[in-house]
N, C-alpha and C positions, 0 to 999 in steps of 0.2 A: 236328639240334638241336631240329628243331620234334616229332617223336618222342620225343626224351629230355623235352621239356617236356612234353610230352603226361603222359608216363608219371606226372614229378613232383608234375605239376597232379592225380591220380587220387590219389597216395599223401596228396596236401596236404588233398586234398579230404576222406579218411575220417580225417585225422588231425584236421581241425577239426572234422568231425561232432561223433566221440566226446570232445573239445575242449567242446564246447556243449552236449552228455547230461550230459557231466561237474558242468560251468557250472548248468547248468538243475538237476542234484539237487540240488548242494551249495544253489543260490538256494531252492528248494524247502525243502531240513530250515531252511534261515534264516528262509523266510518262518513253515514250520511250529513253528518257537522260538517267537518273539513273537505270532505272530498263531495261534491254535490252529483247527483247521478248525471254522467256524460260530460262532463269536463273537466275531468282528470287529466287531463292529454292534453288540452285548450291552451295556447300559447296568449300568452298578451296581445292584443292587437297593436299592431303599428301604427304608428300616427301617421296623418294622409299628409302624402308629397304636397311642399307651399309649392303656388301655382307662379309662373313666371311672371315676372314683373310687365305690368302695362308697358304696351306701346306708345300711347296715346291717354293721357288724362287730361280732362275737359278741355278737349281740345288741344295739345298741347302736348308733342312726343317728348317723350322721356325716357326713352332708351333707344340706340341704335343696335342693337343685337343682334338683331336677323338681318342686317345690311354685313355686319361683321364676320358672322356666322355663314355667308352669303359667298364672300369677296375674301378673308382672310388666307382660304386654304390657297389661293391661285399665286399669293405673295410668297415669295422666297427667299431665303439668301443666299449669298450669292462669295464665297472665298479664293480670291484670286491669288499666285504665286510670281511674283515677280521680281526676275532675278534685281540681285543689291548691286549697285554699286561699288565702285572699287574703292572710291573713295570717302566712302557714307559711313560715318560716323557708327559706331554700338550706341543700342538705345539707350537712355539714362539710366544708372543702376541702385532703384529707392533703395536698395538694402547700405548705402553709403550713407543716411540721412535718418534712415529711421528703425529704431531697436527691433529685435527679432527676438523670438522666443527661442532659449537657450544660450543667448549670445548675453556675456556681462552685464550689467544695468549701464545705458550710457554708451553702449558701444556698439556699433553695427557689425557686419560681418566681412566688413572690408572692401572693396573695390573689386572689381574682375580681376581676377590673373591675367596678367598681358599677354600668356598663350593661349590665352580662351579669345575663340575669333566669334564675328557674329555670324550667323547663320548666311549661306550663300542665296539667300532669297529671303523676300518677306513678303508676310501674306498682308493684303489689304480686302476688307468685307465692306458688303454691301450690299443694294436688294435688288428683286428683279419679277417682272412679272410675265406669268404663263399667259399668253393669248391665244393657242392653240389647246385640244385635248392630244396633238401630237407632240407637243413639247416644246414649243416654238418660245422663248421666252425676251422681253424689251427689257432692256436697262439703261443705264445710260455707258457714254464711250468711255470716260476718264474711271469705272468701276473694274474696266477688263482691260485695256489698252494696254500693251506690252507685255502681258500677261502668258505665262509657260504652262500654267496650270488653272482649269476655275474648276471649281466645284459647287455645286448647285443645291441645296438642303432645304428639303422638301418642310411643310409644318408638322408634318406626321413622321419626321425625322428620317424619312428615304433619304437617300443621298444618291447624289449621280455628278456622272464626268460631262462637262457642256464643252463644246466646239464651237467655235464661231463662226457665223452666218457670212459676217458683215460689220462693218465699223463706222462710222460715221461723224469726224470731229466736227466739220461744220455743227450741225445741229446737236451736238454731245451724245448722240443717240448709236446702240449698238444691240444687235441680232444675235443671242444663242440659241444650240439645239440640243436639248439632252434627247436620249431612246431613250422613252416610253411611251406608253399609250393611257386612251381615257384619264387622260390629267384634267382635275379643276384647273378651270380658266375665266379670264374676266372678258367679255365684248367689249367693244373699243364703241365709246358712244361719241357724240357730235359734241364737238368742245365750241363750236362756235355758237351752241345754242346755250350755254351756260353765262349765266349771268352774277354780274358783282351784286354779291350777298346769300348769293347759295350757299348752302351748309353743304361742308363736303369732309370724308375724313380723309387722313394723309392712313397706309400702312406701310414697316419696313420692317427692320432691324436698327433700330438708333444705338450707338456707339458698343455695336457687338454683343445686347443685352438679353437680346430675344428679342421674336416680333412684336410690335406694338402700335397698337390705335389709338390716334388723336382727332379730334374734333374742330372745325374753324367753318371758316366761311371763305368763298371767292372775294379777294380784298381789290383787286385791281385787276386787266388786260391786256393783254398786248405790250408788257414789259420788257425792259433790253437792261441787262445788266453790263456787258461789255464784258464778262469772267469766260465765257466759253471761248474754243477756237475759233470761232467765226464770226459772223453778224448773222447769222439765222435763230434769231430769237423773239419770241412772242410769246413772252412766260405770262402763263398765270398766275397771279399772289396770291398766296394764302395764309393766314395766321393760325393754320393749325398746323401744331409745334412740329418742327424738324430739325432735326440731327444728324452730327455725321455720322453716315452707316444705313440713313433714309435712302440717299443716292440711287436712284433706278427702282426705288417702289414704286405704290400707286396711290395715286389720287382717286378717289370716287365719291360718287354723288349718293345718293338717298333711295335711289333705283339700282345702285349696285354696279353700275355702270362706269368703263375706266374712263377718265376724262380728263387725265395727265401723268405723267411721271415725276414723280420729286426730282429733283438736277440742284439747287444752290438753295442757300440760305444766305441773309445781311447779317453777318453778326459783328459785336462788338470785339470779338477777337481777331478780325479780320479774317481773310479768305481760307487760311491754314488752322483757325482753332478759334476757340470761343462756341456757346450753344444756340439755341434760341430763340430770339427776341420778339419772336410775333411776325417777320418777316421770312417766305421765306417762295420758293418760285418751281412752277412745274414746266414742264414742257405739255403742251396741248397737245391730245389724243391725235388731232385730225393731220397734225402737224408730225407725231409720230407713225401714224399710221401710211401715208405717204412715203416715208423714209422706211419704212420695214418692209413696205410691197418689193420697192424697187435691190432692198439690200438681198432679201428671197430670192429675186428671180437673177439678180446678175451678179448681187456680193456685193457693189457700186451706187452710188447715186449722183446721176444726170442732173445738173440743172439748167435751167433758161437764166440768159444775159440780154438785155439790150443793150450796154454797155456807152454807159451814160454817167456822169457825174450828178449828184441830184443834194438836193437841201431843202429844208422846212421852209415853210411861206410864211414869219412874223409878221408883226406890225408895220415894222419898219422896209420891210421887202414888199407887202402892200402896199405899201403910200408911194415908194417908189416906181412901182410899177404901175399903178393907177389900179389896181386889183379892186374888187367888191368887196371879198374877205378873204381869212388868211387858210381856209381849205386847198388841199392838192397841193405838189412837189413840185420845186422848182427845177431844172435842168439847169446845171452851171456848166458840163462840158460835155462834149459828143466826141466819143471816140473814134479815130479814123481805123474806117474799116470794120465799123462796128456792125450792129443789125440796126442800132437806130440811125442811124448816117445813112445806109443803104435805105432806110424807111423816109428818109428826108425828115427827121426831128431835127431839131435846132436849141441852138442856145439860146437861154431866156423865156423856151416853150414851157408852160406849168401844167403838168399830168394831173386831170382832174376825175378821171373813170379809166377802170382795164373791163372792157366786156360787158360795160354797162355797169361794172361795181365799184361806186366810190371809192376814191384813196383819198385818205386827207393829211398823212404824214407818212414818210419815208419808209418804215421801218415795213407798215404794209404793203407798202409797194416792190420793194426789196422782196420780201416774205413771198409775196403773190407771184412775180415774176421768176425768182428760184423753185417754185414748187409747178413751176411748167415746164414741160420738157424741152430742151432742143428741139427747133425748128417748126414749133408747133403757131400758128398764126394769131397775134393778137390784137385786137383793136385798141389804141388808143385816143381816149377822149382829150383832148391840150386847148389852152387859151394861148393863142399865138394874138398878140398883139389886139390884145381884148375880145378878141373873136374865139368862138368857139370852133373846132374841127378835128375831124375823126383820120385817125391815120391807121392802118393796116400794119404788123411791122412781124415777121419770121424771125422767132428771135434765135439767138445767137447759141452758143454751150460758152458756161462757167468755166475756166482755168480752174479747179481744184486750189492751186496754190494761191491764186488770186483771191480766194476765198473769206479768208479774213480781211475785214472790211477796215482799215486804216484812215484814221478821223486825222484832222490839220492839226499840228500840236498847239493847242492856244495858251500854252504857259509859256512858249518861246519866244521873250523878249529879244534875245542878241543880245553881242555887247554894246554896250551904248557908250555916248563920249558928248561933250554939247559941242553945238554945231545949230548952223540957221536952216532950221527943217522946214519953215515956213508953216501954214497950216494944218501939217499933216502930221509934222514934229518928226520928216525923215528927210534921210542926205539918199538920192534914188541915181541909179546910171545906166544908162541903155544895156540890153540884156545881148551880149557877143555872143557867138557862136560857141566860143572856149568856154563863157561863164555856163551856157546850158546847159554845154558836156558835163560840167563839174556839176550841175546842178540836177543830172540825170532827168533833160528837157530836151525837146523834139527843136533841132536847130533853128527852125523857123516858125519857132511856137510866138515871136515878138513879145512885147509886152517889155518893163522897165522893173531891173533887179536892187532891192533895198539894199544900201550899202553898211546905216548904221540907221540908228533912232534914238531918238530924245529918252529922256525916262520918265518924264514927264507928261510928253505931248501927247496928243488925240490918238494918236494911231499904236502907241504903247500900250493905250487903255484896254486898245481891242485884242492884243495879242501879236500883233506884228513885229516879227526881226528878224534879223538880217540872215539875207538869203530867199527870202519873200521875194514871188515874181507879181507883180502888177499888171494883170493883162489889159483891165477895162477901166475906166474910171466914170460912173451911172453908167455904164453899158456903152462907152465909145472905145474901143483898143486906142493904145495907147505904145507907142514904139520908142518915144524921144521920150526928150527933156520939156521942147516947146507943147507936146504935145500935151503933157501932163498940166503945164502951165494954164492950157486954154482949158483942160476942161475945168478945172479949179476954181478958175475966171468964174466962167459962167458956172458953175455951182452956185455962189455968192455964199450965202453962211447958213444955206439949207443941208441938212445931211447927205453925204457922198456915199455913194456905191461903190464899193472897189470888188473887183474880182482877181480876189487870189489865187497862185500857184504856188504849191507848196508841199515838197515828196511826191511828185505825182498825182496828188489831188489838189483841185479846185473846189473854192468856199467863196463865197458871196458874202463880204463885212461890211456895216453900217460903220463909218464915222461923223463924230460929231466935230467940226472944225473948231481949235484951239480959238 
């Protein structure tokens, strides 16, 4: 038996073998079904990264990206703390107006408790740009101006305490400095080479939201809104959108290049509120940059005066001057004591080049002459009595407070009453000595003071009332009554040049005789 099992045990034995060869292939093509030899472990492949959108198709940019990419990090914001008011109002409180969750249906949560005060500061925001890798940053004046605290917030969400450089209401323009080093920053490119229809974008912070890039074009030059502190303005327009909280970003070009600071928008809410509209005005680089050199190095900004009364050359300032055309400023007065006086400029001289550089309206000329320094020597080009000639003239320094540029009021009729105004539709009486004091006028300024005017007449049309000094009438002074009479005369019924005084400035008005 134990033989016979021997034997079985032998056959049992190769019959499970090839039992378990069998087992083991079959297990083998199973394993090699589903699991294929060497990529057991093999992940899915990843789908390949979509590639960045064109620059440029057929011809034709279609993204600014790398201009943003470029120029974004150098933009900042900019939170200033400035003490309240004693008497300013608490902000409006919506929870009076509109339901709150947990509150009644219908019912708000009530008004402030009358011992809840407002905060003894409030902050106002706004942007600002790095010009330096040391931290040097431009904004404008009205974003930091009386300000106890700013705080300066980087796009990468640093944060730092700024100090100020420098202030600058004239020009709205202002200099801070945070510590740190290797800061993104933008070059400050030539804004006088920029031209109407350049694509440019605006970056800032618009009303507190985060930074943000818009797109527009250069719409206009050498714009004057009359909104800042002063008359040093020569804003660039642009319709790419700006908001409040824009204020002291940047303007840039297509080269990445800073080529303005945002300062004002035209809105339809008027100067305090409203968004938008497609207008909206930068301060020029070359124009800021001049202002930050000098705020650097002394904290101040110097400027040059000739100290001259001046006005635009119309049509009708033309014809009566015999002019060719109506390029270059006119001179209506000359300050005593001035640089132009001491230069021998005169009245009725029209400024037609500084240094060999066209001026053909005021506002560059103003602009050119403030961005010179005291005492610096300049030549001016004038047609003095149809003649062309070059005058030499060291100008003068700027009053700071004289600074804001004060225009003739032309909505100030007076009161009127009838009365036989004659041609001019005004009742006039020699200018006293006492009426000039009250008139805060140089005693022997002469000229004939308006007593009343028609509402009607020639001279109401132009803006004339009462308190109006009459110094010239077409360019003859004028001291009397008779005087006034004769130049009139000979007028006949061609238009009159009157040269007004009026606050301290002089204006040159065309009338057309009733």
């Amino acid at each position: 038996m134990l033989h016979k099992f021997t034997k079985q045990s032998g056959a049992n034995k190769l019959s499970i073998l090839l039992l378990i060869v069998l087992l083991s292939a079959a297990a083998g093509c199973k394993s090699n079904l589903f699991n294929p030899p060497n990529e057991a472990t093999v992940s899915p492949a990843s789908p390949p990264s979509a590639p960045p959108a064109p620059l440029v198709v057929d011809g034709v940019r279609t993204s600014y990206a790398d201009v943003v990419e470029k120029t974004s990090p150098a933009v900042v914001r900019i939170e200033a703390e400035v003490a309240r008011q004693q008497n300013q109002q608490p902000p409006l409180n919506l929870e009076d107006f509109f339901d709150l969750p947990g509150a009644p249906q219908g019912q708000g949560r009530g008004p402030v408790p009358p011992t809840q005060q407002p905060p003894p500061t409030q902050r106002g925001v706004g942007s600002g740009v790095i010009v330096s890798a040391d931290g040097t940053i431009l904004t404008n004046n009205h974003v930091v101006e009386g300000a106890q605290k700013i705080t300066v917030l980087m796009n990468d969400d640093r944060t730092y305490e700024a100090k100020v450089v420098g202030l600058d209401a004239p020009s709205d323009l202002a200099v801070l400095k945070i510590e740190a080093a290797n800061l993104p920053f933008l070059n400050l490119g030539n804004s006088d080479n920029v031209r109407v229809g350049d694509v440019v974008l605006a970056i800032g912070n618009p009303l507190g939201i985060g930074q943000t890039v818009t797109a527009g074009i250069i719409s206009a030059k050498g714009r004057r809104t009359g909104l800042s502190d002063g008359s040093f303005e020569d804003f660039l327009q642009t319709d790419a959108p700006i908001n409040r909280g824009n204020s002291g970003g940047a303007l840039v070009n297509l080269t990445g290049e800073l080529i303005g600071i945002n300062s004002q928008i035209l809105s339809t809410g008027g100067r305090e509120g409203g968004g938008s509209i497609g207008i909206g005005f930068s301060i020029p680089s070359n124009m800021a940059k001049g202002v930050m050199e000098q705020l650097v190095a002394s904290g101040k900004v110097r400027r040059g005066m000739l100290g001259v009364g001046i006005q635009a050359v119309n049509d009708e300032i033309k014809s009566l001057f015999g002019l060719k055309d109506t390029k270059g400023v006119l001179i209506n007065d000359v300050k005593k004591g001035s640089a132009a006086e001491k230069a021998g400029v005169k009245r009725d001289d029209i400024i037609i080049a500084i240094n060999g550089e066209t001026i053909d309206d005021t506002n560059t000329l103003r602009n050119k002459v403030a961005g010179t320094l005291p005492g610096t020597e300049i030549r001016l080009k004038i047609v003095r009595e149809g003649q062309e000639q070059e005058i030499p003239v060291a100008l003068g320094e700027l009053n700071p407070e004289s600074a804001k540029n004060v225009q003739p009021n032309e909505n100030n009729k007076g009161a009127a009453k009838p009365n036989e105004g004659g041609k001019l539709g005004l009742n006039l009486q020699p200018l006293s000595p006492s009426i000039a004091k009250q008139l805060e006028l140089p005693e022997d300024v002469g000229g004939v003071v308006v007593s009343d005017v028609e509402p009607n007449g020639a001279a109401a049309k132009i803006g004339i009332g009462r308190g109006d000094v009459i110094l010239t009438i077409n360019r003859q002074p004028v001291k009397s009554l008779e005087d006034v009479q004769a130049a009139l005369d000979k007028s006949g019924d061609k238009p009159i040049l009157l040269l007004v005084a009026r606050k301290g400035q002089t204006v040159y008005l065309t009338v057309r005789p009733s």
